[in-house]
C-alpha positions in Angstrom: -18.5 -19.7 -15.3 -16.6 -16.5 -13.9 -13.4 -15.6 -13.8 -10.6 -16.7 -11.8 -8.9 -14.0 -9.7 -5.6 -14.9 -11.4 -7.8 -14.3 -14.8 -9.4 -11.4 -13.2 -6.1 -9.4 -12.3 -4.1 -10.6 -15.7 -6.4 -10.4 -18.4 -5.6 -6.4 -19.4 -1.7 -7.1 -19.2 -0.3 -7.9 -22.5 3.5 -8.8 -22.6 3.4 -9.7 -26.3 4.3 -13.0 -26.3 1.0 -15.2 -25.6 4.0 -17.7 -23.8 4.6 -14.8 -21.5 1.2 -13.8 -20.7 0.2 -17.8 -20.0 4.1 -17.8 -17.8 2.5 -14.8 -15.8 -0.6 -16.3 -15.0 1.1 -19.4 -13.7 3.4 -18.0 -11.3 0.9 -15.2 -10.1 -1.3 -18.4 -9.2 1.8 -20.4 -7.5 2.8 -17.0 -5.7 -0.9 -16.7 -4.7 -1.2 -20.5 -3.7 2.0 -20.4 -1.2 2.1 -16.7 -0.5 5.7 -16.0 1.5 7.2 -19.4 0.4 11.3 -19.3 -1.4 10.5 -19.2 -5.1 11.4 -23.0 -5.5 8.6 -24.2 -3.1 6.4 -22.0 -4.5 7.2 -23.2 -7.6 7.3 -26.5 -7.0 10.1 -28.1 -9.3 13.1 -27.1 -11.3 11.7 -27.0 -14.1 9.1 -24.3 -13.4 11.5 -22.5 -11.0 13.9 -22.0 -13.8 10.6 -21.0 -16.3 10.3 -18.1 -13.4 13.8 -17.1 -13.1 13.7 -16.6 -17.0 10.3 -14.7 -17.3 11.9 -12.4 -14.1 15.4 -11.3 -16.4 13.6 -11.1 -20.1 13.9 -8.1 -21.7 10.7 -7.8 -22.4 9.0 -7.7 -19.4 8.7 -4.8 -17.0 6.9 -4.3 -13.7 4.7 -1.8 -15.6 3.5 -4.2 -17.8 3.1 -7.1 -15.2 0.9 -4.7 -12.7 -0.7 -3.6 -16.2 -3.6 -6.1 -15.9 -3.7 -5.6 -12.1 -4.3 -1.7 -13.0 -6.7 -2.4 -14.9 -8.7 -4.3 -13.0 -8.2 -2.0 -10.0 -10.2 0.6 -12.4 -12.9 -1.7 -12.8 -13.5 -1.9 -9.3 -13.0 1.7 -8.9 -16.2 2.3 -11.2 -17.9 -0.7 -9.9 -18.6 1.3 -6.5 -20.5 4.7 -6.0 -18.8 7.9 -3.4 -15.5 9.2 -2.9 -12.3 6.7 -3.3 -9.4 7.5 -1.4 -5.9 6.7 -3.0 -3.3 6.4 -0.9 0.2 6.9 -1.6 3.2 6.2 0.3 7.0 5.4 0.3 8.8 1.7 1.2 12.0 0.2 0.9 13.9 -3.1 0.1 16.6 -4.0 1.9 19.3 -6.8 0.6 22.6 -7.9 1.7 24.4 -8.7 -1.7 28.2 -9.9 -2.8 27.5 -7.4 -6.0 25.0 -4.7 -4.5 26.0 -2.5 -7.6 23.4 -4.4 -9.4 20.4 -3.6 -7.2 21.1 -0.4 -5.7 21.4 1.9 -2.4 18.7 2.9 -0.6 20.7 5.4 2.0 24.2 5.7 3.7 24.0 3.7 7.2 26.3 4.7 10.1 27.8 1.3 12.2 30.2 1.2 15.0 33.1 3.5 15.5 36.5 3.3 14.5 39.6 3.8 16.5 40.1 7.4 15.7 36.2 8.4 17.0 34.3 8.0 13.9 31.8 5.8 13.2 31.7 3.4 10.4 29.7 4.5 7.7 28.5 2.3 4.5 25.6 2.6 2.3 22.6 -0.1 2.5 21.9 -2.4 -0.6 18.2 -1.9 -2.0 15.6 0.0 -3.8 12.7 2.3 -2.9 9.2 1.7 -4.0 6.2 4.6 -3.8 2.7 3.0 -4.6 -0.7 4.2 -4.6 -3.5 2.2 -2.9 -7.4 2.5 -3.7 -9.6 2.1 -1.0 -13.2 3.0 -0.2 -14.2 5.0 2.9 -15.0 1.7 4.7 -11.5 0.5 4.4 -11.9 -2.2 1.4 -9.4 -2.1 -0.4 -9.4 -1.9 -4.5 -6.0 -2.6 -5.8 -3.0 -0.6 -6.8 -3.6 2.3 -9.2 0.4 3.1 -9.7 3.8 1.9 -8.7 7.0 3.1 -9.1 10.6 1.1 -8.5 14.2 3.6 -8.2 17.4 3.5 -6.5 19.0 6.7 -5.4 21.4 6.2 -8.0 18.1 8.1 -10.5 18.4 11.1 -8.4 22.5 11.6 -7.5 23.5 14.7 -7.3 19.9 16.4 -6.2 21.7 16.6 -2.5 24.1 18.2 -3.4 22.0 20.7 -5.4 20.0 21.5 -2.4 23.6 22.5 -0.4 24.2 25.2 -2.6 20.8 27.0 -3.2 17.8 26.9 -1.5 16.1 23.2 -1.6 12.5 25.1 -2.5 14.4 26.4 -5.8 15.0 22.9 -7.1 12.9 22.2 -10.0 10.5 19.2 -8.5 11.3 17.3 -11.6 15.0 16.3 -10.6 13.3 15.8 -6.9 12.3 12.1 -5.5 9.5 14.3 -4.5 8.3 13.6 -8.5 6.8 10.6 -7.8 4.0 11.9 -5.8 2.6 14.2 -8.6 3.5 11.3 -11.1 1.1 8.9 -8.7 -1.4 11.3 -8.9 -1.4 12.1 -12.1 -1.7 7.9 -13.5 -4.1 7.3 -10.4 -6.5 10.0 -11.4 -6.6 8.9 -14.8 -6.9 5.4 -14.7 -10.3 6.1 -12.1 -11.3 8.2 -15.2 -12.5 10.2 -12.5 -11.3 13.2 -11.0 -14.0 14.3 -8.8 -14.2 10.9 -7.0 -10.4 10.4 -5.9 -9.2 12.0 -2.9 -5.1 11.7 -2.7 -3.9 11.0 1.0 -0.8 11.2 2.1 1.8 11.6 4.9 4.2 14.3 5.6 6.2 13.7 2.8 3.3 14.5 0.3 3.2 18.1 1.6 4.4 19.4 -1.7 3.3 22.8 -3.2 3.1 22.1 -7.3 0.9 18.6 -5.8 -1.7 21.0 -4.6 -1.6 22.8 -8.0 -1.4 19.7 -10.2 -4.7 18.5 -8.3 -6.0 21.7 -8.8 -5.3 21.3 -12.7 -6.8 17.9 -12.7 -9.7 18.7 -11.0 -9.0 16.3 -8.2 -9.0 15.8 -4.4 -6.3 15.6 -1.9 -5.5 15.3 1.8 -2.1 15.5 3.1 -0.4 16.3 6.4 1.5 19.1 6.4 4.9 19.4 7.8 6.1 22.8 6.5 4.4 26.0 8.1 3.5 28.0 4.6 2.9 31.6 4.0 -0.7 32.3 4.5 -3.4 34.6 3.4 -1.7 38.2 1.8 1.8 36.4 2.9 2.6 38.7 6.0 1.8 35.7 8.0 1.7 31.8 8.5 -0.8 29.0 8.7 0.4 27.9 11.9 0.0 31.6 13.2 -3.8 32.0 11.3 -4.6 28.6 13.1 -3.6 30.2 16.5 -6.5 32.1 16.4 -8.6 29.9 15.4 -11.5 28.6 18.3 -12.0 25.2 18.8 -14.6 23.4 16.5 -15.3 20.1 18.9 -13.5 17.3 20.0 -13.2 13.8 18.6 -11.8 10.3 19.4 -9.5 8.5 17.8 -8.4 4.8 18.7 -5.0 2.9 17.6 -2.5 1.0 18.0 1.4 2.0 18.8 4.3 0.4 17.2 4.1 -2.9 20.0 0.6 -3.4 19.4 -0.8 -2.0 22.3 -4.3 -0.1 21.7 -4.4 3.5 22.5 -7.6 6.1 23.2 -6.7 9.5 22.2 -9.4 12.4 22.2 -8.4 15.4 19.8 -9.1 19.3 19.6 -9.8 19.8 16.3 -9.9 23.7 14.7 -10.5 24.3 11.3 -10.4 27.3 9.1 -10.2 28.3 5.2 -7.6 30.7 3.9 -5.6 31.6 1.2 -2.2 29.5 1.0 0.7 30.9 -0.9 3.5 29.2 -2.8 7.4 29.6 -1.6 9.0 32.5 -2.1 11.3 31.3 -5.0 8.3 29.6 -6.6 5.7 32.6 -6.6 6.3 33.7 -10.2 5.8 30.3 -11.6 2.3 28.7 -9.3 -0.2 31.0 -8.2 -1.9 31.3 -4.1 -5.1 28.2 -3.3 -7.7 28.6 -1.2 -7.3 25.5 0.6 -9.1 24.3 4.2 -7.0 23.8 7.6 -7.4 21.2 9.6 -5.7 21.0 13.1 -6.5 18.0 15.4 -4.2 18.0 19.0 -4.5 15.4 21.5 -5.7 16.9 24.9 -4.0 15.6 28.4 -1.9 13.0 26.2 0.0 10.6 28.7 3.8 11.0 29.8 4.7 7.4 28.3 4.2 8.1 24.5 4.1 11.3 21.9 0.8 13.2 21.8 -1.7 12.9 18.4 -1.3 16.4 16.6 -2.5 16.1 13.2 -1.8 19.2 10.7 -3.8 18.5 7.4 -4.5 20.3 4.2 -7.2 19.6 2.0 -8.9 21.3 -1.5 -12.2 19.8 -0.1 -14.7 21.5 1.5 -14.8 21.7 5.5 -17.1 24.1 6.6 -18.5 22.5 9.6 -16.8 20.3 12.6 -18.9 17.1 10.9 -16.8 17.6 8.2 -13.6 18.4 9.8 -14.0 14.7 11.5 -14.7 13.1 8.3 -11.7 14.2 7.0 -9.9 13.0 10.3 -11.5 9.7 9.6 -10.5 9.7 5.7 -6.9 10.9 6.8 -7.0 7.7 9.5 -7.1 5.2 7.0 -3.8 6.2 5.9 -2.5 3.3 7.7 -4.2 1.0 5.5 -1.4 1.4 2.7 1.7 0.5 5.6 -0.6 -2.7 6.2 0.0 -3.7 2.7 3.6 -3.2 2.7 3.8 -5.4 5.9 1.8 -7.8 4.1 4.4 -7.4 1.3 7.1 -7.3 3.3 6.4 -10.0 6.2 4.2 -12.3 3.7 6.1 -12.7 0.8 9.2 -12.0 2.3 10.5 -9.6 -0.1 14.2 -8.8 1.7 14.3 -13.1 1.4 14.5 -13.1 -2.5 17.8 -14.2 -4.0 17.9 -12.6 -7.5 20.7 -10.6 -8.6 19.5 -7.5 -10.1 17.1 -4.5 -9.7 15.2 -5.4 -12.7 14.5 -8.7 -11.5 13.7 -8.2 -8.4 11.0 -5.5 -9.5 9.4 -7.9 -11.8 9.5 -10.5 -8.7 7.9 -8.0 -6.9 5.1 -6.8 -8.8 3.8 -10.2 -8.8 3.8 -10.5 -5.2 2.4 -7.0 -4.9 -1.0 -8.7 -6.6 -1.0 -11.7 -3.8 -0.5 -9.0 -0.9 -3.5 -7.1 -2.8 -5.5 -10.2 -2.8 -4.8 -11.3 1.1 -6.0 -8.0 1.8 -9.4 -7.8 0.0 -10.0 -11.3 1.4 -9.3 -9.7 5.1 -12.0 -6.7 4.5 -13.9 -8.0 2.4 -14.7 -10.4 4.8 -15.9 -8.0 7.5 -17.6 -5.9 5.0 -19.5 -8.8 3.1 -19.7 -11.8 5.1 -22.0 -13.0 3.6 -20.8 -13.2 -0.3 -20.7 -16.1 -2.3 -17.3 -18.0 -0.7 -17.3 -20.1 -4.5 -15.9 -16.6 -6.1 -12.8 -17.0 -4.0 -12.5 -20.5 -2.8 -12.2 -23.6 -5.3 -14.4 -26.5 -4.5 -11.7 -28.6 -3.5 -10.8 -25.9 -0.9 -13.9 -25.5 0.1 -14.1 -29.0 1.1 -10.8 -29.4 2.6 -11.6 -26.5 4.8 -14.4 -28.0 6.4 -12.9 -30.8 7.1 -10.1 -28.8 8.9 -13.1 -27.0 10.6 -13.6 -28.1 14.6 -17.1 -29.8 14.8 -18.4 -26.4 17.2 -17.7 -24.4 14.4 -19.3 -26.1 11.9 -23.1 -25.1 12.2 -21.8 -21.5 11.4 -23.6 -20.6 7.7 -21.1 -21.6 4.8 -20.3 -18.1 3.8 -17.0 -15.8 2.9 -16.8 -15.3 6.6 -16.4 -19.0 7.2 -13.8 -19.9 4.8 -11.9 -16.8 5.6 -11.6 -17.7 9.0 -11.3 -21.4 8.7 -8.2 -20.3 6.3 -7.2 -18.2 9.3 -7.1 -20.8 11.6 -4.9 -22.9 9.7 -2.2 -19.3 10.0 -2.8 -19.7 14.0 -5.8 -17.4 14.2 -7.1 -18.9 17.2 -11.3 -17.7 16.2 -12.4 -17.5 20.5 -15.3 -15.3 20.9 -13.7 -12.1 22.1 -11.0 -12.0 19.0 -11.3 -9.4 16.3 -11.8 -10.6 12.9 -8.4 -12.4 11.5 -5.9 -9.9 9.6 -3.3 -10.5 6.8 -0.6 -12.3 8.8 -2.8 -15.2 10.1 -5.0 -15.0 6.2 -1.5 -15.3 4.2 0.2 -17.4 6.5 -2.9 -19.8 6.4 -3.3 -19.8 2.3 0.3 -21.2 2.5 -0.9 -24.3 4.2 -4.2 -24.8 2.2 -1.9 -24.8 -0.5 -0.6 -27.8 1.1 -3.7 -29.5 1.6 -4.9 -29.3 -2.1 -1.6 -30.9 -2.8 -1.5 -33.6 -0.3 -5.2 -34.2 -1.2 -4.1 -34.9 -4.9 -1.2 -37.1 -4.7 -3.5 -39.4 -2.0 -5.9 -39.6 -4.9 -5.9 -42.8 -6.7 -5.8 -42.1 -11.3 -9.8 -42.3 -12.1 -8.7 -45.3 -14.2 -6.8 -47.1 -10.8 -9.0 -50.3 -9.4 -9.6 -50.9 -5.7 
């Protein structure tokens, strides 16, 4: 018989106490079973509730060494497929409102209403950042988390002030936030234990000088969008002004959706070029000039009623045809994919709703749940991608059952595959499954475990004891 997924995402996490590593196991399954639930319903009664709040505050376990199995099976499934993975890396943050919010942490100085003299109100927001990196394939599936990291701004005080007295490129990167991008790169590309096969995406804020080196050093990939305009070829000039002469390779098309949902049709200009990129000024001692590839996609005729597409990448992989300019548009696309999961973390398990006191428990809470939003997701993609599978790999037998029952009567000719559970668990979230819908996404798949959850429950306290007559 196979492994369970709670099995399958714990067994390379050692906490070294076999109590702790059978405690994690059990409340990764509970968080699983009532995804987005207050810890007490998820964990039932006092007993284990308390069992939860002791495992969050022991000493001896850290977020590292809960994700640690979760890492490790994320490697496995990074080996188990063939091509390019992309890992995806990207910034969130936790927001509390605490009596004692010295014992979490600030996130960033907020500015409220004004006071009577003019000013406005300023206090700083309760909370901790988190920067992840997400493995996905180029279809979208998603792999697991390859590396985490949990800080308060407290880590880095006194880098701002730094920067207002010399010039912010002089500041080593090692007393910089910006750290945990080449730190994320560095753990990601060796747990794939394969450099040539990851390709590191990220946003604006990845658009860091010694992470192009690093991956360079490593013998890995990258794609990034760039937000500063860096000296270019013998450093008398500028990307942006190398790109300006650059003719137009094609167009492509690119469809999305804006922050209320709406879908969107944009179609892009898209230049390329390769040239040599040079380091800042007060860096160019210490890291030496790449020869990287430009990508520039702008949105032609973009409407009045929203801000035009202009994507500014730069890659170490090779573009030397508009095909491959698009496919890195595409790759660089799927960006979103990590913000889905902190949604998922966020809106499903209802992070900013925790009630524990400190940083370090609320990481370790956290951690956990980052394995159940992993999980909803999979089960979303993998889905589409293998509809097909095997549904007993996911879905208990008892679930299996209770779900058809839950199933209308028109639906249930459909084949009993993954696609069917899926989106008979969907439908218990609200997915309404008409014709014309697309395929059900993490809000309606996490919302719907919750209530299966239920089910299994209800359907064992209605059984009678095997040993019960009549």
């Amino acid at each position: 018989m196979g492994q369970s997924w709670v099995e399958t995402e714990t067994a390379g996490c050692d906490l070294g106490d076999e109590r702790l590593n059978r405690r994690l196991g059990a409340m990764l399954e509970a968080l699983g079973e009532r995804p987005g639930k207050s810890l007490p319903t998820a964990f039932q009664d006092w007993s284990n509730t308390k069992a939860a709040y002791r495992f969050f505050s022991n000493g001896n376990v850290s977020e590292d060494k809960i994700l640690e199995g979760h890492f490790a099976a994320s490697a496995l499934r990074i080996r188990a497929t063939g091509g390019p993975v992309l890992i995806l890396q990207d910034t969130t943050e936790f927001n509390f409102k605490r009596a004692a919010p010295e014992k979490i942490g600030f996130t960033h100085v907020s500015t409220g209403h004004k006071l009577k003299d003019g000013r406005r109100r300023k206090h700083a927001v309760c909370g901790f950042q988190m920067h992840a990196s997400l493995a996905i394939t180029p279809d979208g599936l998603p792999l697991g988390l390859t590396a985490a990291k949990f800080w308060s701004r407290a880590a880095f005080k006194g880098t701002a002030a730094l920067k207002r007295k010399i010039n912010p490129t002089r500041v080593p990167i090692e007393q910089k936030e910006s750290m945990r991008w080449l730190d994320n790169l560095r753990l990601s590309t060796e747990l794939a234990g394969a450099p040539e096969r990851c390709v590191h995406v990220g946003d604006r804020e990845s658009d860091i000088y010694e992470l192009y080196c690093l991956a360079e050093e490593l013998g890995t990939g990258f794609l990034v969008r760039s937000c500063v305009d860096r000296l270019a070829e013998d450093g008398g000039t500028t990307i942006a002004k190398v790109m300006a002469q650059v003719q137009a390779s094609g167009t492509h098309e690119v469809r999305f959706r804006d922050a209320q949902g709406e879908d969107h049709c944009a179609v892009l200009t898209v230049r390329h070029a390769t040239m040599t990129v040079r380091p800042p000024i007060g860096k160019q001692r210490q890291y030496r000039h790449q020869e990287l590839q430009i990508i520039h996609a702008e949105e032609l005729d973009p409407p009045q009623d929203r801000a035009p597409v202009h994507w500014k990448l730069i890659t170490n992989l090779p573009v030397a045809t508009h095909v491959e300019a698009v496919h890195k548009l595409e790759w660089y696309a799927l960006r979103w994919k990590i913000e889905t999961f902190f949604r998922t973390l966020k809106t499903g398990c209802r992070i900013e709703e925790l009630r524990l006191a400190t940083a370090d428990r609320l990481a370790n809470c956290i951690a956990l749940c980052c394995v159940v939003a992993w999980r909803v997701s999979w089960l979303a993609m993998l889905s589409r991608e293998t509809p097909r599978a095997d549904p007993a790999a996911v879905f208990t037998q008892d679930e299996r059952h209770l779900l058809d029952q839950a199933t209308p009567e028109r639906k249930r000719q459909a084949p009993r595959d993954l696609e069917f559970y899926v989106r008979a668990v969907a439908r218990l979230g609200g997915y309404l499954d008409r014709a014309s819908d697309a395929p059900p996404g993490t809000t309606v798949i996490w919302r719907g475990f919750s209530r299966l959850a239920d089910l299994v429950e209800g359907a064992r306290l209605a059984t009678p004891p095997a040993d019960t007559c009549g």
